[in-house]
C-alpha positions in Angstrom: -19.8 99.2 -152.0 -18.6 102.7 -153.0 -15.7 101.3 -155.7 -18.4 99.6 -156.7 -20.6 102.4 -158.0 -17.2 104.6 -158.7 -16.2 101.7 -161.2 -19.7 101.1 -162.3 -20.4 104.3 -163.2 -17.4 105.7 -164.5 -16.2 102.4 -166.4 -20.2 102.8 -168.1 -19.9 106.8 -168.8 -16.1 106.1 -170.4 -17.1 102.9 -172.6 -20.2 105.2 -174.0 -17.9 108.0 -174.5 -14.8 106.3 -175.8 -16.3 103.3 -176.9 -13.1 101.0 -176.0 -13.3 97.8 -173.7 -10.0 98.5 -171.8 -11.5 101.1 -169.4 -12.2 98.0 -167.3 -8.7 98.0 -166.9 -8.0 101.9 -166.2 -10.8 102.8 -163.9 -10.0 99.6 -161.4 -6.4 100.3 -161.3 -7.0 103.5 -160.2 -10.0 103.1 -157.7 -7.9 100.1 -156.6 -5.2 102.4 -155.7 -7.0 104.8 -154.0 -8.7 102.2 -151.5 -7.2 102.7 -148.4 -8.8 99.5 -146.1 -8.1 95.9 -147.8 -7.4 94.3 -150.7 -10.7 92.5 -151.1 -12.5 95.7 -151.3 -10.7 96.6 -153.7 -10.4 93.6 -156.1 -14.4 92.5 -155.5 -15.5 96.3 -155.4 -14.1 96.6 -158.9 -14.8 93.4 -159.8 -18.3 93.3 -158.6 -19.3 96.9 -160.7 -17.8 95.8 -164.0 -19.7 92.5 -163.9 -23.0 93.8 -163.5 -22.2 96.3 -166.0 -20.8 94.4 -168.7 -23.5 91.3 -167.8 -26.5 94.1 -168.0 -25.1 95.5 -171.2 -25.1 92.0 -172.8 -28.4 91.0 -171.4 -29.9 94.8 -172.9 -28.0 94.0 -176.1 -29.8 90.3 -176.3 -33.1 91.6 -175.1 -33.3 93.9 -177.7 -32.6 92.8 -181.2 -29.9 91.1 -180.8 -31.0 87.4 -180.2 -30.0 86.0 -183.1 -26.6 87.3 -182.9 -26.2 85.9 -180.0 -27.5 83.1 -180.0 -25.7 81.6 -182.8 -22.3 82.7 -181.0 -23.3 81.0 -177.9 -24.0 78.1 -180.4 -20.8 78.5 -182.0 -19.1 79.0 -178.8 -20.8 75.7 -177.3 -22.2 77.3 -175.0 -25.7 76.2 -175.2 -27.9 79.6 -174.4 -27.8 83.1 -174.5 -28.0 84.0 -170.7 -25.1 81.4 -170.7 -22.9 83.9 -173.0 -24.3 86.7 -171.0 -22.9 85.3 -167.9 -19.6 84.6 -169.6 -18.9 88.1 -170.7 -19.6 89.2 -167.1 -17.5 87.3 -165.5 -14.7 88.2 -168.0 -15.2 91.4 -166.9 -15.3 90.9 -163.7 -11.7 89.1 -163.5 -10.2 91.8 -165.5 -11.6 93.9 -163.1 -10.6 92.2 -160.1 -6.9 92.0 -161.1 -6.8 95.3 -161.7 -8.4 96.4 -158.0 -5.9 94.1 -156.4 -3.1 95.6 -159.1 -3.8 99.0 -157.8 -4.3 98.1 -154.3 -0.5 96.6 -154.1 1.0 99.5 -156.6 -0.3 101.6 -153.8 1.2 99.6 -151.1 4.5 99.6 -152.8 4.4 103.5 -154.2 3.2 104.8 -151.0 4.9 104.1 -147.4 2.0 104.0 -144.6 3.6 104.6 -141.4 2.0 104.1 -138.3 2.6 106.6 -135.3 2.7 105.0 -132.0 
């Protein structure tokens, strides 16, 4: 729940102040790598936040003026309807995302040696 607001938040405040799509790469990798307790949280955390982000950006984007646009790429595209295209660009994101939680997660596992004491 928590790398999913980190990489919600701070994915949404990077893309509005460096407008550039590959923060969804750079943000997960990093929260990925600082999540101590198992992979999944790390890979769906990440994934999780950039998919409702990039999905509610779209649907914003469509909702308001942007219909036509994107409606004739989801025609060109085949894919029927809007919300369609809408769902598409989230879960882009979030398999970028994910890959890059689970990237991060396993750099840290490799970079950093976790002993246990016994």
């Amino acid at each position: 729940m928590i790398s999913t607001l980190i990489s919600l938040v701070l994915v949404f405040v990077l893309q509005l102040l460096f407008y550039s799509w590959w923060w969804i790469i750079l943000v997960p990798l990093v929260v990925g790598f600082m999540e101590k307790d198992s992979v999944s949280k790390a890979a769906l955390g990440n994934g999780l936040g950039v998919f409702a982000l990039w999905s509610g950006m779209s649907l914003y984007q469509w909702l308001n003026g942007g219909e036509i646009i994107v409606t004739r790429v989801a025609e060109v595209m085949g894919a029927g309807s809007g919300i369609v295209l809408v769902l598409a660009t989230g879960l882009i994101g979030f398999l970028v995302a994910g890959i890059a939680g689970y990237a991060g997660f396993s750099l840290r596992k490799v970079v950093i040696k976790e002993y246990q004491v016994s």
